[in-house]
C-alpha positions as CSV (number, residue, x, y, z in Angstrom):
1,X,0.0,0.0,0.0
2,X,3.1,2.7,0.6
3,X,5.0,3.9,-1.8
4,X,8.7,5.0,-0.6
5,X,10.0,8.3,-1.1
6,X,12.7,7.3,-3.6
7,X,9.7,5.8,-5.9
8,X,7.8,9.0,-5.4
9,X,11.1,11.3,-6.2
10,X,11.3,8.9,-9.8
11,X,8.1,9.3,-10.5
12,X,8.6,13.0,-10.0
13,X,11.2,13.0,-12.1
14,X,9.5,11.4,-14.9
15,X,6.5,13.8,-15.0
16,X,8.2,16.8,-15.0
17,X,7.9,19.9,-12.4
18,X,4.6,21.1,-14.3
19,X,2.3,17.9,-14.5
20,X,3.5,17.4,-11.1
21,X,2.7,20.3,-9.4
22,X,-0.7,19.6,-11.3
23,X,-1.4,16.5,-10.3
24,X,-0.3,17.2,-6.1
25,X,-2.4,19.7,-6.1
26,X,-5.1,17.9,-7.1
27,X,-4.2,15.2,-5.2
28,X,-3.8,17.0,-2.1
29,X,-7.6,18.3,-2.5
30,X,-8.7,14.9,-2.7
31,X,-6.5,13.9,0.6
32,X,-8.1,16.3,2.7
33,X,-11.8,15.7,1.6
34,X,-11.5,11.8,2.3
35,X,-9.8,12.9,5.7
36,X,-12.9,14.3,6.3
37,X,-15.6,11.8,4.9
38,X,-17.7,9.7,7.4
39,X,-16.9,6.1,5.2
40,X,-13.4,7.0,5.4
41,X,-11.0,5.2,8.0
42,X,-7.9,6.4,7.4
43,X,-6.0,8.3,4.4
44,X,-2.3,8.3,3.5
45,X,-0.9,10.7,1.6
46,X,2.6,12.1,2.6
47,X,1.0,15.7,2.0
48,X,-1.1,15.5,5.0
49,X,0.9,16.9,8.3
50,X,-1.0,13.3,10.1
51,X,0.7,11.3,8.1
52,X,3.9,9.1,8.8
53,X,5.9,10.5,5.6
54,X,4.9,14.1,5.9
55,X,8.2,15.4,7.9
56,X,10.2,13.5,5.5
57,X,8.3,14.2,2.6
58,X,8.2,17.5,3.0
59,X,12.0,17.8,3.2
60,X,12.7,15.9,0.3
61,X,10.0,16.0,-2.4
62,X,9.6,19.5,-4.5
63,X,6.5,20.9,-5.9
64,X,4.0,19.0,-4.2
65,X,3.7,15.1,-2.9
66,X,2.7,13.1,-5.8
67,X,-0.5,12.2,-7.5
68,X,-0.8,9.0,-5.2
69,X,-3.5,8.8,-2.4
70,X,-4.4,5.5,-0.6
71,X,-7.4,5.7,1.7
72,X,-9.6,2.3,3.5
73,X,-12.9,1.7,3.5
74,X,-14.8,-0.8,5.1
75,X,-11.6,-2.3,6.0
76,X,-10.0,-2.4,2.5
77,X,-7.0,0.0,0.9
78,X,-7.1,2.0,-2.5
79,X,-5.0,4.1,-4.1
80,X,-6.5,6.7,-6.3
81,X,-3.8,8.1,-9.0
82,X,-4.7,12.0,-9.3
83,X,-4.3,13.6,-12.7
84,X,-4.1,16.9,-13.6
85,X,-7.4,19.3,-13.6
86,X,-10.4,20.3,-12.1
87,X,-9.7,19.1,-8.4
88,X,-13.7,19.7,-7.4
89,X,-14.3,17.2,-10.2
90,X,-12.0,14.9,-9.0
91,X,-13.9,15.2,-5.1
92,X,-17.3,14.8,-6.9
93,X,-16.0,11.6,-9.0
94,X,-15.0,9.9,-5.9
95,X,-17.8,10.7,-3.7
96,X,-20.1,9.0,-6.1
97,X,-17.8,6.2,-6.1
98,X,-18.1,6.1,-2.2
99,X,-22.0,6.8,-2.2
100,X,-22.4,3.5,-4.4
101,X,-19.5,1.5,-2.7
């Protein structure tokens, strides 16, 4: 379910600053509304101050923390892979995933 650092740098590295700024941004919307959501029971994402990574995270990684959020539900892990765009469709996507889960 966790993705290191070093993989998250690469895949940095691979995007480009741009998509990557895009896509954290996005992705860090999306961390904090499932933080918040009552069918939520946890959420990792090293861009959340709760989570285990963050200090590290925030020391290593530039431009944001990575498209890659894992959140469990009824006792089950996903990861949702952000992509760049409109983060308040991306938060309405999911919560219609969640309300038909």
């Amino acid at each position: 379910m966790d993705i290191s650092l070093d993989e998250l740098e690469e895949l940095s590295a691979q995007m480009g600053p741009d998509r990557w700024r895009q896509v954290s941004d996005v992705a860090q919307v999306v961390a904090n509304y499932l933080r918040c959501h009552p069918r939520v029971e946890a959420v990792r994402y090293p861009g959340l101050k709760s989570d285990p990574l963050f200090e590290r995270a925030a020391q290593t990684l530039r431009g944001g923390f990575g498209p890659l959020v894992h959140y469990e539900v009824d006792g089950q892990w996903h990861c949702l892979e952000c992509s760049p765009g409109d983060a308040k469709d991306a938060v309405l996507e999911l919560e219609e995933r969640l309300r038909d889960a």
